[in-house]
PDB file of N, CA, C and O in Angstrom:
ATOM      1  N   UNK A   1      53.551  -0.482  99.446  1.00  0.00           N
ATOM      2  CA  UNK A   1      53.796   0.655 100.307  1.00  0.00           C
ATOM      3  C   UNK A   1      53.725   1.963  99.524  1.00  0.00           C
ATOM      4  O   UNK A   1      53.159   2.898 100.089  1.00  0.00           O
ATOM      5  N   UNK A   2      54.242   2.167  98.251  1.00  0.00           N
ATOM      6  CA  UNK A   2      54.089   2.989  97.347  1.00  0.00           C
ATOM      7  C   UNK A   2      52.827   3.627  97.186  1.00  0.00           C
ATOM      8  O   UNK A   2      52.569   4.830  97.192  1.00  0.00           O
ATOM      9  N   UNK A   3      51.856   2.354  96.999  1.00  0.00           N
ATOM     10  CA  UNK A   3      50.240   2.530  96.293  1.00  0.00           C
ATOM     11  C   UNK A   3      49.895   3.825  97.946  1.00  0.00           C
ATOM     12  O   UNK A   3      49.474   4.974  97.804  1.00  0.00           O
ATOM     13  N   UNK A   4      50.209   3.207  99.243  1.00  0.00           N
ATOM     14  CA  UNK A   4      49.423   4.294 100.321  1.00  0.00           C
ATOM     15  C   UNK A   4      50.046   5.114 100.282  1.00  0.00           C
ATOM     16  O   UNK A   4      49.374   6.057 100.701  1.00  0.00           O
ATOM     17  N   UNK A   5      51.115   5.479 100.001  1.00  0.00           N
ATOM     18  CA  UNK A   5      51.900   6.841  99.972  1.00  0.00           C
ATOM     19  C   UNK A   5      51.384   7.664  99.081  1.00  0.00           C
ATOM     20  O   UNK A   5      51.197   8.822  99.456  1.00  0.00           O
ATOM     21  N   UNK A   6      51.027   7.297  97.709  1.00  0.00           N
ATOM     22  CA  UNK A   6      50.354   7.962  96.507  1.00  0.00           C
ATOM     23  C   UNK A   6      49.188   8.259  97.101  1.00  0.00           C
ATOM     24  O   UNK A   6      48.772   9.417  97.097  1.00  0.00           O
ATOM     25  N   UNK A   7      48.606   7.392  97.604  1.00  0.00           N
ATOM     26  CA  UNK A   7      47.051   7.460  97.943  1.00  0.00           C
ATOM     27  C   UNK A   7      46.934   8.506  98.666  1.00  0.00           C
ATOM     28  O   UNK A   7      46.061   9.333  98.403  1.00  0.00           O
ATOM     29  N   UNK A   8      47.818   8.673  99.745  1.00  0.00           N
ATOM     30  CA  UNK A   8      47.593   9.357 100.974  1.00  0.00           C
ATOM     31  C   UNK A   8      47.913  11.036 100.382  1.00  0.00           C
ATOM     32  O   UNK A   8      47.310  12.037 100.771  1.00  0.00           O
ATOM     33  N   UNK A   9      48.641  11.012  99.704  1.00  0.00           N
ATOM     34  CA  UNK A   9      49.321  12.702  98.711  1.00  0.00           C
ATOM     35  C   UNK A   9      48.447  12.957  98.338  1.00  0.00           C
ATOM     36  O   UNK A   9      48.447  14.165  98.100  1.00  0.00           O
ATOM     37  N   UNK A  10      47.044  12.241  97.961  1.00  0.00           N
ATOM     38  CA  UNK A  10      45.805  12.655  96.677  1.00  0.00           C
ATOM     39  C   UNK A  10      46.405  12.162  96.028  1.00  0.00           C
ATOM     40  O   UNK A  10      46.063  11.164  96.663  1.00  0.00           O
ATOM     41  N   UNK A  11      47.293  11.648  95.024  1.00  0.00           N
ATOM     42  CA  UNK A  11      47.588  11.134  93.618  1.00  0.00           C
ATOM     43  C   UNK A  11      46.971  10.194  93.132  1.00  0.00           C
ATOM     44  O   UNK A  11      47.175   9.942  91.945  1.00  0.00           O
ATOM     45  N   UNK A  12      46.103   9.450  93.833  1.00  0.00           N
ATOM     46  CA  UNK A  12      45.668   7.538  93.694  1.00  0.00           C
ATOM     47  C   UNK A  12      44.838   7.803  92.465  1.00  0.00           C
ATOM     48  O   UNK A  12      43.729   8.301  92.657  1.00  0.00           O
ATOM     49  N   UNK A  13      45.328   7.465  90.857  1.00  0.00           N
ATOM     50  CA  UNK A  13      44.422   7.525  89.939  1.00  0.00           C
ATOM     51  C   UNK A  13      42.923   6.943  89.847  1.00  0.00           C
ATOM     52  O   UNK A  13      42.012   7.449  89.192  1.00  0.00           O
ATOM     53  N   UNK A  14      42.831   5.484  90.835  1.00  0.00           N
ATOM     54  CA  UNK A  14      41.380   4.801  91.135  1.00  0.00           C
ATOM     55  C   UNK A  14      40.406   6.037  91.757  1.00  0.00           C
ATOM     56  O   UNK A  14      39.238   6.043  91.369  1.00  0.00           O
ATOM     57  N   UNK A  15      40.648   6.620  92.284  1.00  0.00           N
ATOM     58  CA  UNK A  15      40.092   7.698  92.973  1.00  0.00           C
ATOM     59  C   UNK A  15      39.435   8.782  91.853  1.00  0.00           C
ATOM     60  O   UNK A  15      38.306   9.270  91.907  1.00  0.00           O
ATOM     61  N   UNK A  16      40.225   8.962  91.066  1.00  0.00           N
ATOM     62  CA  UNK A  16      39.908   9.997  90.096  1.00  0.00           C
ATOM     63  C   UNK A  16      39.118   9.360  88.956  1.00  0.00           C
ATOM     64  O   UNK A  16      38.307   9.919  88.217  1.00  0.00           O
ATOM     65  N   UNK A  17      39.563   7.904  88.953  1.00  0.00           N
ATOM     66  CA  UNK A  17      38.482   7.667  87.854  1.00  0.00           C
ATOM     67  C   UNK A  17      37.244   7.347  88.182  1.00  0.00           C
ATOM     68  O   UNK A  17      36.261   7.261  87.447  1.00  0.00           O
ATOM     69  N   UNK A  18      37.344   7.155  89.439  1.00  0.00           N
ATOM     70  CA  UNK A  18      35.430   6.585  90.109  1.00  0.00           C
ATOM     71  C   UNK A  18      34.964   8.249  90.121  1.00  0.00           C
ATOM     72  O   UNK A  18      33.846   8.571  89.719  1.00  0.00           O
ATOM     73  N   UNK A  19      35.734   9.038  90.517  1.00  0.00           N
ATOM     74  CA  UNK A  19      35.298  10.410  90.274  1.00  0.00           C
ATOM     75  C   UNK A  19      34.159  10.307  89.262  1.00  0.00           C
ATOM     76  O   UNK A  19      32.936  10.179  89.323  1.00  0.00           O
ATOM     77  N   UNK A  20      35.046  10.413  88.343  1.00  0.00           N
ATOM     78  CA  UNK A  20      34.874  10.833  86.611  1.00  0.00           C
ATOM     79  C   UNK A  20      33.999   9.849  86.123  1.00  0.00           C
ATOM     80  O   UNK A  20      33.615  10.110  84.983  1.00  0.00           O
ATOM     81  N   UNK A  21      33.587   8.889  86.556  1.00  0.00           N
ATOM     82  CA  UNK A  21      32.180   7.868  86.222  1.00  0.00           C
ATOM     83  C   UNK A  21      31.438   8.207  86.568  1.00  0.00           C
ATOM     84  O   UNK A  21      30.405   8.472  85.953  1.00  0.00           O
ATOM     85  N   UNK A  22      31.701   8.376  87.961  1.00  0.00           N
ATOM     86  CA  UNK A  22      30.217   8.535  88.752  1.00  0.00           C
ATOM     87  C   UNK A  22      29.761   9.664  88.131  1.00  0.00           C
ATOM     88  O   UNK A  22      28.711   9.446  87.526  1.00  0.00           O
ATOM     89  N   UNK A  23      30.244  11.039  88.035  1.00  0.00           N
ATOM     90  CA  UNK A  23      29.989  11.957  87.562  1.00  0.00           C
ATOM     91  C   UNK A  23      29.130  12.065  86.425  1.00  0.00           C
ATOM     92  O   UNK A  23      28.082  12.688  86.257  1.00  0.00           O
ATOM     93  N   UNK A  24      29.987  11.122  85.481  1.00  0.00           N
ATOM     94  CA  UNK A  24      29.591  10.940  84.116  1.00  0.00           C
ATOM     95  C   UNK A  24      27.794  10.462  84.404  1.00  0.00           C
ATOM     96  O   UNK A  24      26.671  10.889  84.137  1.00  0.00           O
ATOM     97  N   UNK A  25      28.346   9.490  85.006  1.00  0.00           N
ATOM     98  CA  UNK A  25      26.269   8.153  85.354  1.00  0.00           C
ATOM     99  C   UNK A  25      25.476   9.460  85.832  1.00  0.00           C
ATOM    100  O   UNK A  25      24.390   9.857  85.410  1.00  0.00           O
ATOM    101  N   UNK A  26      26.335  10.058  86.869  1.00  0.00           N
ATOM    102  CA  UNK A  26      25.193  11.372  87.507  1.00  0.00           C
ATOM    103  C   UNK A  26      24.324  11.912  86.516  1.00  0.00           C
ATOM    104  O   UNK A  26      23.096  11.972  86.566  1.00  0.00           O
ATOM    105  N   UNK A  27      25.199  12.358  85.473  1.00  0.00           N
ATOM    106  CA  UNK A  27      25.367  13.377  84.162  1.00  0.00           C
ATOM    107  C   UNK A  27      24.010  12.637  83.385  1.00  0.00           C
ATOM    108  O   UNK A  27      22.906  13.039  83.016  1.00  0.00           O
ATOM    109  N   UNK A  28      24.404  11.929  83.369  1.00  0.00           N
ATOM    110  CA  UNK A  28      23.385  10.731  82.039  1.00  0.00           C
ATOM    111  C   UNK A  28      22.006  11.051  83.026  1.00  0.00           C
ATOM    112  O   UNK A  28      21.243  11.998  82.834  1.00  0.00           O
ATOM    113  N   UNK A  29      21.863   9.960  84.207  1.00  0.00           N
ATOM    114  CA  UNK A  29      20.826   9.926  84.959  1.00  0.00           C
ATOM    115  C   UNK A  29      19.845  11.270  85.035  1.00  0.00           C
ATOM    116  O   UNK A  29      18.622  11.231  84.905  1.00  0.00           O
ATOM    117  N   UNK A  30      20.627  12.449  85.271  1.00  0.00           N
ATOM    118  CA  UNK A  30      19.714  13.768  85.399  1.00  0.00           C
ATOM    119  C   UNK A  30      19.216  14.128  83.971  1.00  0.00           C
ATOM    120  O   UNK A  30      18.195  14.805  83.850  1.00  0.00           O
ATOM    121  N   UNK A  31      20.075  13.590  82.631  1.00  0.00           N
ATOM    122  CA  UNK A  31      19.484  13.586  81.851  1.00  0.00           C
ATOM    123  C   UNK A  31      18.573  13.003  81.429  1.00  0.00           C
ATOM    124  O   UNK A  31      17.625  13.582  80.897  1.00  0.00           O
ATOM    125  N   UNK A  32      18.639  11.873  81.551  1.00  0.00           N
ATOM    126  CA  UNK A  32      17.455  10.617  81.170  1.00  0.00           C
ATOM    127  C   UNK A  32      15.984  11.388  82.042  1.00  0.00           C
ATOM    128  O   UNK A  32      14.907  11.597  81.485  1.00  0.00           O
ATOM    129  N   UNK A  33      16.274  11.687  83.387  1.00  0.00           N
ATOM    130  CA  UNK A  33      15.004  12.053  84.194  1.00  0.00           C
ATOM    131  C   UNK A  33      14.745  13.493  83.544  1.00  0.00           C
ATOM    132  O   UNK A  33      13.574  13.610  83.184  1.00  0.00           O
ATOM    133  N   UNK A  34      15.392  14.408  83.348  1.00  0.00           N
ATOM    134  CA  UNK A  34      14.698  15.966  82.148  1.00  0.00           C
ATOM    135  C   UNK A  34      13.661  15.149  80.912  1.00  0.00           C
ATOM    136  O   UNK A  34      12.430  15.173  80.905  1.00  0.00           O
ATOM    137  N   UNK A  35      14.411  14.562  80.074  1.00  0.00           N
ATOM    138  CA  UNK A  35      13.917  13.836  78.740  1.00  0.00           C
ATOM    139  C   UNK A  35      12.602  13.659  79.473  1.00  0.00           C
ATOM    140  O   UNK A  35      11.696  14.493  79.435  1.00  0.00           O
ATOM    141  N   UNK A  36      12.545  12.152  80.358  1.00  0.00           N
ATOM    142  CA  UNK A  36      11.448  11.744  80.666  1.00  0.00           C
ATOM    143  C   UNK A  36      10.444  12.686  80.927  1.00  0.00           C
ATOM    144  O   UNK A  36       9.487  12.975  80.208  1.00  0.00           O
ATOM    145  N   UNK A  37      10.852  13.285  82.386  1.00  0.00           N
ATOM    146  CA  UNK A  37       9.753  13.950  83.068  1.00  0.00           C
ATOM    147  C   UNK A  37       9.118  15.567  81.805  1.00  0.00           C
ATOM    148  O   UNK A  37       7.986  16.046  81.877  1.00  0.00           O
ATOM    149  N   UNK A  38       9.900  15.916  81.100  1.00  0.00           N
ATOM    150  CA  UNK A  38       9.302  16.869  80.231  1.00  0.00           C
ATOM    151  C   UNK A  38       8.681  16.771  78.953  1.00  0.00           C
ATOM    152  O   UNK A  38       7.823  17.537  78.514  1.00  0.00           O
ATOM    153  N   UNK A  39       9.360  15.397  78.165  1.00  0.00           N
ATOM    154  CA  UNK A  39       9.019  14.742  76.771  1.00  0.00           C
ATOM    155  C   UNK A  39       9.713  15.656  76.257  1.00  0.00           C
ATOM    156  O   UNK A  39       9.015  16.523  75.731  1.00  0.00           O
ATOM    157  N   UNK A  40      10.906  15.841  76.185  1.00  0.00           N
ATOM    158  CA  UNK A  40      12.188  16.887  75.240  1.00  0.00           C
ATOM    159  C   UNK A  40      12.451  15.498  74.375  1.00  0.00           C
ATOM    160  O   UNK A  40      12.534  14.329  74.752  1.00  0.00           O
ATOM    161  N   UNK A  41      12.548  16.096  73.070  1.00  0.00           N
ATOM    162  CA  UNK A  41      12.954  15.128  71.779  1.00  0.00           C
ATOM    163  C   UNK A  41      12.183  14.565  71.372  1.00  0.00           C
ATOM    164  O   UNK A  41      12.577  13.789  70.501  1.00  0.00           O
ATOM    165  N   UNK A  42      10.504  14.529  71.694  1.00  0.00           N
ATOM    166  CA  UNK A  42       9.793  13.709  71.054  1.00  0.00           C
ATOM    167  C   UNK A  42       9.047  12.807  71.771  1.00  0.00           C
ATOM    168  O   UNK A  42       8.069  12.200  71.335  1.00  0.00           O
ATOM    169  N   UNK A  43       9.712  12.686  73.341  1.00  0.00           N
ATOM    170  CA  UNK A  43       9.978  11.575  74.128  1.00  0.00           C
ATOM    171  C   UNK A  43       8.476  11.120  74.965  1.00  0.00           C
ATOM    172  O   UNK A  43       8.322  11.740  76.017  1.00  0.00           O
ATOM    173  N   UNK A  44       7.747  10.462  74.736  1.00  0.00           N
ATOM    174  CA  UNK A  44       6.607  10.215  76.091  1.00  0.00           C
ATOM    175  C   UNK A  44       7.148  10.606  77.090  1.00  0.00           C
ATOM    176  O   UNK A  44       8.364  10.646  77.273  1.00  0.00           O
ATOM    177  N   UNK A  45       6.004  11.051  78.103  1.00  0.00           N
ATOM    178  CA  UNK A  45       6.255  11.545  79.855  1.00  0.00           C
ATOM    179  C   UNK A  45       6.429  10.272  80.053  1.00  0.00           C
ATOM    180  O   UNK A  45       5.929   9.329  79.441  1.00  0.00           O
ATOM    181  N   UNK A  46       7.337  10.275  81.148  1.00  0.00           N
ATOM    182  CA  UNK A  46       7.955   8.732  81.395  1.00  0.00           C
ATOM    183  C   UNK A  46       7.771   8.641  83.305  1.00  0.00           C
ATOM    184  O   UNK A  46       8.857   8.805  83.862  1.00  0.00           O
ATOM    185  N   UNK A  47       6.656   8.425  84.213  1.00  0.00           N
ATOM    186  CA  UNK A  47       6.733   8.454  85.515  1.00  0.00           C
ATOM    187  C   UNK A  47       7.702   7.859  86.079  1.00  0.00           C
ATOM    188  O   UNK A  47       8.052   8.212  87.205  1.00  0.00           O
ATOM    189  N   UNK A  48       8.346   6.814  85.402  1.00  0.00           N
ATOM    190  CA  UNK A  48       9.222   6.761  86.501  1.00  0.00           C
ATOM    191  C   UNK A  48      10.943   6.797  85.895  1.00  0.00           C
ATOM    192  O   UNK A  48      11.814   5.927  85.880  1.00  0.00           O
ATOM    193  N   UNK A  49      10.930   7.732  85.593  1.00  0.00           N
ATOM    194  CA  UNK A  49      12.639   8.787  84.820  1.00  0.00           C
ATOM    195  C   UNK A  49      13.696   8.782  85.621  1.00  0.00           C
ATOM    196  O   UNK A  49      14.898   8.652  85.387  1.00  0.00           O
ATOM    197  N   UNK A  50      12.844   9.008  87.002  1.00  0.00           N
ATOM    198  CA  UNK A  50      14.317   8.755  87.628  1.00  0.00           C
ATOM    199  C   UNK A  50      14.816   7.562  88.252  1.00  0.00           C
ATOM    200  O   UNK A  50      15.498   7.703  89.267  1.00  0.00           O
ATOM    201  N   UNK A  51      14.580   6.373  87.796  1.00  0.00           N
ATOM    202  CA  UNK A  51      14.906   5.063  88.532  1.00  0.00           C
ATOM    203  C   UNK A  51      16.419   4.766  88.180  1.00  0.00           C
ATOM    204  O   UNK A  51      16.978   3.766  88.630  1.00  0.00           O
ATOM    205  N   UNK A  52      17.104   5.735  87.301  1.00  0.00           N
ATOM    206  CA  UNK A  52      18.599   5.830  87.267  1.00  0.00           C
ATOM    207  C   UNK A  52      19.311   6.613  88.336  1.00  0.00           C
ATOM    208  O   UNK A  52      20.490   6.561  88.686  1.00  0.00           O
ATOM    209  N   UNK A  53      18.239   7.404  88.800  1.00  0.00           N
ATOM    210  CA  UNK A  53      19.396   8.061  89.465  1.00  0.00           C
ATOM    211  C   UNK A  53      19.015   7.515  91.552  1.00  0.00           C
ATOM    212  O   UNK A  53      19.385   7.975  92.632  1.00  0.00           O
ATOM    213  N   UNK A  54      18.166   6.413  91.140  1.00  0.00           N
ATOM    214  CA  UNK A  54      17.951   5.878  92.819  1.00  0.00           C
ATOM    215  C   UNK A  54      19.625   5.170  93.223  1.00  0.00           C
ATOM    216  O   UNK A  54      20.387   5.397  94.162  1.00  0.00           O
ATOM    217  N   UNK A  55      19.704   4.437  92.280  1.00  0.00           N
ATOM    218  CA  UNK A  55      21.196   3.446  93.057  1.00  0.00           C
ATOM    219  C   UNK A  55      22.442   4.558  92.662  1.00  0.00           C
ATOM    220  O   UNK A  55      23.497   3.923  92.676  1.00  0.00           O
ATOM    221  N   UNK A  56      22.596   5.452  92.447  1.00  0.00           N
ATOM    222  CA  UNK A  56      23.195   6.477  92.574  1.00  0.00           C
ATOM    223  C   UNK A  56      23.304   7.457  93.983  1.00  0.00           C
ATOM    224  O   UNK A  56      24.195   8.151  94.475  1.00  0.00           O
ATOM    225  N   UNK A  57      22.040   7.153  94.309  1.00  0.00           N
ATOM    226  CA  UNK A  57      22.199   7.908  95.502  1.00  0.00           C
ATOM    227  C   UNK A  57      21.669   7.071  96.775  1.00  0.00           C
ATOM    228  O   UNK A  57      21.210   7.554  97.810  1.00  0.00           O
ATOM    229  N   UNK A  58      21.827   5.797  96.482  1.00  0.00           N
ATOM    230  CA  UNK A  58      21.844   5.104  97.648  1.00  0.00           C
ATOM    231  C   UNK A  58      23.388   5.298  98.599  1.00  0.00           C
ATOM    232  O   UNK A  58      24.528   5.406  98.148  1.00  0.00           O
ATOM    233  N   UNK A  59      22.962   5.295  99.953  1.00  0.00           N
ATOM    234  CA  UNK A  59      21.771   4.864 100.975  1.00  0.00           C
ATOM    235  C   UNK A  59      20.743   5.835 101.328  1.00  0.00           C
ATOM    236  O   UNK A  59      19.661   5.619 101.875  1.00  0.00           O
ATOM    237  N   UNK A  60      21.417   7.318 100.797  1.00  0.00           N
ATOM    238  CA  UNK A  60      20.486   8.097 101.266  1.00  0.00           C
ATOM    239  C   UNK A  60      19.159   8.489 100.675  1.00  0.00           C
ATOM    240  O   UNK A  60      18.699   9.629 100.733  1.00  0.00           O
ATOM    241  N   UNK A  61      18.704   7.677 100.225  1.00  0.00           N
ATOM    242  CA  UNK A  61      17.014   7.556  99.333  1.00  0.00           C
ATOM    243  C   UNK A  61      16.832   6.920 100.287  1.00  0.00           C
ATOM    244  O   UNK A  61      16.084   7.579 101.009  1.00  0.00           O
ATOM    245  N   UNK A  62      17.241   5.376 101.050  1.00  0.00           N
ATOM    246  CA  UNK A  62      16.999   5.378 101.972  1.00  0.00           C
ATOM    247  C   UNK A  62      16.461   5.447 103.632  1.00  0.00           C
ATOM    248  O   UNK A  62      15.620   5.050 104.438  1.00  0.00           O
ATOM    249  N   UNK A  63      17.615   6.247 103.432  1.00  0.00           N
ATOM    250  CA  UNK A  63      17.557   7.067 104.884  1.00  0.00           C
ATOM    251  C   UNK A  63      16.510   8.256 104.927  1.00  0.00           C
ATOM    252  O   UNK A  63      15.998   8.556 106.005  1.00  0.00           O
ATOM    253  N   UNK A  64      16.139   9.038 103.591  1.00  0.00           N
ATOM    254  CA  UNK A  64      15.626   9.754 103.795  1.00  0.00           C
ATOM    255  C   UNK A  64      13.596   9.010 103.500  1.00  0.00           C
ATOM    256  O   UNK A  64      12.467   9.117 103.978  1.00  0.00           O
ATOM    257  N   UNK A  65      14.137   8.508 102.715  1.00  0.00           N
ATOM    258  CA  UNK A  65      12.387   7.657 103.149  1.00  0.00           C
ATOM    259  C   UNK A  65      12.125   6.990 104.688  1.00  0.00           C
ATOM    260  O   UNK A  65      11.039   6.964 105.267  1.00  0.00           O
ATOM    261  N   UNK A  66      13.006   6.627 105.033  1.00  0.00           N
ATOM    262  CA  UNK A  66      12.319   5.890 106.452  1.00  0.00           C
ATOM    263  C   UNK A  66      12.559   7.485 107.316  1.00  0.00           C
ATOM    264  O   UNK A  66      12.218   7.485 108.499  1.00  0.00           O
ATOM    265  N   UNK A  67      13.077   8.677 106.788  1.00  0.00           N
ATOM    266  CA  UNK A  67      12.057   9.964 107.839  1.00  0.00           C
ATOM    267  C   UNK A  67      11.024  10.580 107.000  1.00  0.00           C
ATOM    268  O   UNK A  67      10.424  11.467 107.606  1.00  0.00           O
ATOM    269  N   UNK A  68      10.690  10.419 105.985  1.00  0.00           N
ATOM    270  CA  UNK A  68       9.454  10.879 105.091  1.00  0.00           C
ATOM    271  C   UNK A  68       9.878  11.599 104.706  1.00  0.00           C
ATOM    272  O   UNK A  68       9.337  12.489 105.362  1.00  0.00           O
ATOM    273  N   UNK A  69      10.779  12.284 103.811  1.00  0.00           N
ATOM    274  CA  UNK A  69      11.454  13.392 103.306  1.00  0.00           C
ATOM    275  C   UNK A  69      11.377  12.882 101.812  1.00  0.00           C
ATOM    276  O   UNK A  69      12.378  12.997 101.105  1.00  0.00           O
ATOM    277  N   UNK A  70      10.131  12.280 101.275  1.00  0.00           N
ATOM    278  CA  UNK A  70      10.427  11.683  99.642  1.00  0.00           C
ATOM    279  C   UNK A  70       9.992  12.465  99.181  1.00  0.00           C
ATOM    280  O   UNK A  70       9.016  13.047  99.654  1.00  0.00           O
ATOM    281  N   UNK A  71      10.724  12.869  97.742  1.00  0.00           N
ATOM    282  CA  UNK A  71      10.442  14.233  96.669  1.00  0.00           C
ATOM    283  C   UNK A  71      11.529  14.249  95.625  1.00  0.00           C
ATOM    284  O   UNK A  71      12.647  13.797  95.869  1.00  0.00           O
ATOM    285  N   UNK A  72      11.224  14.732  94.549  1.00  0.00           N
ATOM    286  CA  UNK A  72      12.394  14.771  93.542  1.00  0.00           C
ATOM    287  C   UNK A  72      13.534  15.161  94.010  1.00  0.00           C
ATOM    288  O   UNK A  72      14.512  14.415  93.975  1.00  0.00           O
ATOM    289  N   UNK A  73      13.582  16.431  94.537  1.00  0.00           N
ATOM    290  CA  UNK A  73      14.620  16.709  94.963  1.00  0.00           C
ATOM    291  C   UNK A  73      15.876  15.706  96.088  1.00  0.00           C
ATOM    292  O   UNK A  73      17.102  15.599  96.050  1.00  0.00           O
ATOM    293  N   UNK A  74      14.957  15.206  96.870  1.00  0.00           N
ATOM    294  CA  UNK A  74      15.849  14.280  97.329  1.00  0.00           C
ATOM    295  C   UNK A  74      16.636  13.367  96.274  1.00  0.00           C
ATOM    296  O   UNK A  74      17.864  13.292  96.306  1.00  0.00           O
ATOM    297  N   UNK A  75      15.920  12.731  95.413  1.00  0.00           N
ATOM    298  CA  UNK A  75      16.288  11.988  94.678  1.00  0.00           C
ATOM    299  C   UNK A  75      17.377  12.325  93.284  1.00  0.00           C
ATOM    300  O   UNK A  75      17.769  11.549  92.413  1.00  0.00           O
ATOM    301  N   UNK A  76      17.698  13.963  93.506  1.00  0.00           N
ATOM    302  CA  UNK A  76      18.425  14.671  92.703  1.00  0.00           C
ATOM    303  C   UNK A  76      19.718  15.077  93.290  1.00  0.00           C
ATOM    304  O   UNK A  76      20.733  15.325  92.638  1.00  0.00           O
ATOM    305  N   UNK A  77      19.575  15.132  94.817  1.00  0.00           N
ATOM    306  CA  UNK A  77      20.512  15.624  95.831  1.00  0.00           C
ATOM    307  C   UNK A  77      21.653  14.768  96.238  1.00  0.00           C
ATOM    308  O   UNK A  77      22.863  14.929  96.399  1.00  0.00           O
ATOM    309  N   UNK A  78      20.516  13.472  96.377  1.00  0.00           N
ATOM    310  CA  UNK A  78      21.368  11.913  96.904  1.00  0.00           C
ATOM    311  C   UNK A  78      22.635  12.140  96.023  1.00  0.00           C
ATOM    312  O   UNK A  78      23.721  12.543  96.441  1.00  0.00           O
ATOM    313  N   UNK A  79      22.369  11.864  94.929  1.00  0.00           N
ATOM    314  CA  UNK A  79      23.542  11.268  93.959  1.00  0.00           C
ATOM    315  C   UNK A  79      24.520  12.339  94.789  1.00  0.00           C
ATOM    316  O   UNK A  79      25.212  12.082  95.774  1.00  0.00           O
ATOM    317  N   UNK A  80      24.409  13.285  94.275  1.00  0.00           N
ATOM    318  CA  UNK A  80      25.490  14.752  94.653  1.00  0.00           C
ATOM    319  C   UNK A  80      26.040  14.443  95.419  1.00  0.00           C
ATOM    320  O   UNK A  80      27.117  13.957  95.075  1.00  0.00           O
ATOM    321  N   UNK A  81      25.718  14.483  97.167  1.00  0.00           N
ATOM    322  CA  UNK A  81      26.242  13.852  98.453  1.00  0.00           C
ATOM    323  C   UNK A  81      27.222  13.015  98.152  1.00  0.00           C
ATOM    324  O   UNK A  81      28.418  13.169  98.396  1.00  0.00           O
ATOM    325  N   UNK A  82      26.430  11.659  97.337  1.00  0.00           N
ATOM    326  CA  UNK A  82      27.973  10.667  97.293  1.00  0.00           C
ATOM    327  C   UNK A  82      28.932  10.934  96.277  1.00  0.00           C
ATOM    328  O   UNK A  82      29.975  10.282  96.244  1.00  0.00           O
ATOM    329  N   UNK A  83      28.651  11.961  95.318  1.00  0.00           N
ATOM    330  CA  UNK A  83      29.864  12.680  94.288  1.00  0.00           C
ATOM    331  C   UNK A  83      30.946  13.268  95.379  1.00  0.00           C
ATOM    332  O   UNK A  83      32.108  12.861  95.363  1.00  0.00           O
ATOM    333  N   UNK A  84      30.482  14.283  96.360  1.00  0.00           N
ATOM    334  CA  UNK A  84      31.074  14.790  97.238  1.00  0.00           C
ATOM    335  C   UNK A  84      31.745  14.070  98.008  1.00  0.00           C
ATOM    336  O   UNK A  84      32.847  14.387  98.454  1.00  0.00           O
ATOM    337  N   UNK A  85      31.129  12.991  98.252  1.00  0.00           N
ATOM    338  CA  UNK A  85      32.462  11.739  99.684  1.00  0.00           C
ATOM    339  C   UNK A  85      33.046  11.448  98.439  1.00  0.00           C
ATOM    340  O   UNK A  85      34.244  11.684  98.594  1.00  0.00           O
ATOM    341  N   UNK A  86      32.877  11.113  97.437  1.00  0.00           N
ATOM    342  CA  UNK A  86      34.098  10.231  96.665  1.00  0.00           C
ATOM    343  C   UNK A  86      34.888  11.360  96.184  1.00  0.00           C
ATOM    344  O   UNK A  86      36.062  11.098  95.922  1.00  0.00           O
ATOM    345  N   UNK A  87      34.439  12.720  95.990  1.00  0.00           N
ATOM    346  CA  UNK A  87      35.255  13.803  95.669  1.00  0.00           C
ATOM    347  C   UNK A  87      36.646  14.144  97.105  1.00  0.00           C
ATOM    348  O   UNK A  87      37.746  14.688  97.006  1.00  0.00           O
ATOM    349  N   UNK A  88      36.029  13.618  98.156  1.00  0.00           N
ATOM    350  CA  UNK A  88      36.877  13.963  99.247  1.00  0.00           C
ATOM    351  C   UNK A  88      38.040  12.700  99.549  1.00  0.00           C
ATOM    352  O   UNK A  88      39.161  12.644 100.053  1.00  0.00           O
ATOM    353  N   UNK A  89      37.201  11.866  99.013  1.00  0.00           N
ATOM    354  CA  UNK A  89      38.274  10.630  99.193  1.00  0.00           C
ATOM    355  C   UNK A  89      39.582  10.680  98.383  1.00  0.00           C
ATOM    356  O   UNK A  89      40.704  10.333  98.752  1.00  0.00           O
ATOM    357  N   UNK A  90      39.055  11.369  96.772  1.00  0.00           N
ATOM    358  CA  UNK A  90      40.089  11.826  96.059  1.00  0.00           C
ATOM    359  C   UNK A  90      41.111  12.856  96.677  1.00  0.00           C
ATOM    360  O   UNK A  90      42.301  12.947  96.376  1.00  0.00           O
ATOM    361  N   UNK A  91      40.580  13.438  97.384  1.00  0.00           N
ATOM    362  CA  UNK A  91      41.461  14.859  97.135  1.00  0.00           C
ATOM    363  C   UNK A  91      42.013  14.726  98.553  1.00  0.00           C
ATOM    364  O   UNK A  91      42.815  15.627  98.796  1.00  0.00           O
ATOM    365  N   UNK A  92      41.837  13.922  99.503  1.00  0.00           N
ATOM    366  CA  UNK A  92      42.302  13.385 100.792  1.00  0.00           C
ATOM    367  C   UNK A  92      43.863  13.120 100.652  1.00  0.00           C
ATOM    368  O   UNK A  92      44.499  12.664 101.602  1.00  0.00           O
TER     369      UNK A  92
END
């Protein structure tokens, strides 16, 4: 009974640490796809750089391919969106 009372205040530490991962994977992923797609450090052009940041932003890679909306940017945006619901779940 404790754990929903915390939860429900915002306090629920699980909340804050899926935060702070996801964030982190976000963090990495947009990096890995710069490296790739520019060759910063030495690095071969790498076509497909951003395949870290697809299950990051699933479902909506998704959703937005079955309306034809495919482009980097989608695939940069997705992640964000679900930073934002899990940011709200925290702070709920």
């Amino acid at each position: 009974m404790t754990a929903v009372i915390a939860y429900r205040q915002g306090n629920a530490p699980f909340m804050k640490w899926v935060f702070w991962i996801f964030l982190f994977l976000y963090v990495a992923a947009t990096t890995l796809l710069v490296v790739g797609k520019f060759g910063w450090f030495g690095q071969e052009r790498d076509p497909i750089s951003a395949v870290f940041l697809v299950p990051l932003g699933l479902p909506w890679n998704l959703l937005t391919d079955k309306i034809g909306l495919v482009n980097a940017g989608v695939s940069l945006i997705a992640p964000a969106v679900n930073l934002g619901i899990i940011y709200w779940f925290w702070k709920r």
